[in-house]
C-alpha positions in Angstrom: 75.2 74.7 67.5 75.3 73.8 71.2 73.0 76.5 72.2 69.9 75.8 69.9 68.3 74.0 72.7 69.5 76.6 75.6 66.4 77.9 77.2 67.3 81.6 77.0 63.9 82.6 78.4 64.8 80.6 81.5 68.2 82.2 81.6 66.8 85.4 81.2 63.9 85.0 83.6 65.9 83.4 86.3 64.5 79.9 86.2 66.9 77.8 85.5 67.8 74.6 87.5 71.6 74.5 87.9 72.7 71.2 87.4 74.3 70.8 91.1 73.3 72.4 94.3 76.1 71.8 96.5 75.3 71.1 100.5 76.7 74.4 102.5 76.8 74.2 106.2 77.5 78.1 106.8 78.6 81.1 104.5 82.6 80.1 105.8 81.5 76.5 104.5 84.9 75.3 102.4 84.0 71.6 102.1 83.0 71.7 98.7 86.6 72.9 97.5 90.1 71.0 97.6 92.6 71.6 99.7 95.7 73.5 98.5 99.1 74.1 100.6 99.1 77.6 101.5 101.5 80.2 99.7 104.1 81.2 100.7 105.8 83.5 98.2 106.7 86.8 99.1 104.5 89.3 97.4 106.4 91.0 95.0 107.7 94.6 95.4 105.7 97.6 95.1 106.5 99.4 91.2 108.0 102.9 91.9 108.5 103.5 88.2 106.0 105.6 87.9 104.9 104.1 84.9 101.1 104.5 85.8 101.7 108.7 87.2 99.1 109.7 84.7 96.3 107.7 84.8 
């Protein structure tokens, strides 16, 4: 099985080396992600069923 060779005591313990660190300029940093067109569907309509009255 794939995890046989998993080191579970470094998983647990927190000392695992991730496999990429990616550079990050600032907590805003975005580079590392692609660049989408932004959307612009209208949200849809709020539910005034009243399906969900109870919970």
């Amino acid at each position: 099985m794939w995890f046989d060779s998993f080191n579970w005591d470094g998983l647990r313990n927190c000392t695992l080396k991730p496999p990429i660190v990616p550079t990050v300029q600032s907590p805003t940093d975005t580079s590392n992600f692609d660049d989408y067109p932004e959307d612009e569907d209208e949200p849809p309509p709020d539910d005034l069923t009243g399906w969900d009255k109870d919970f």
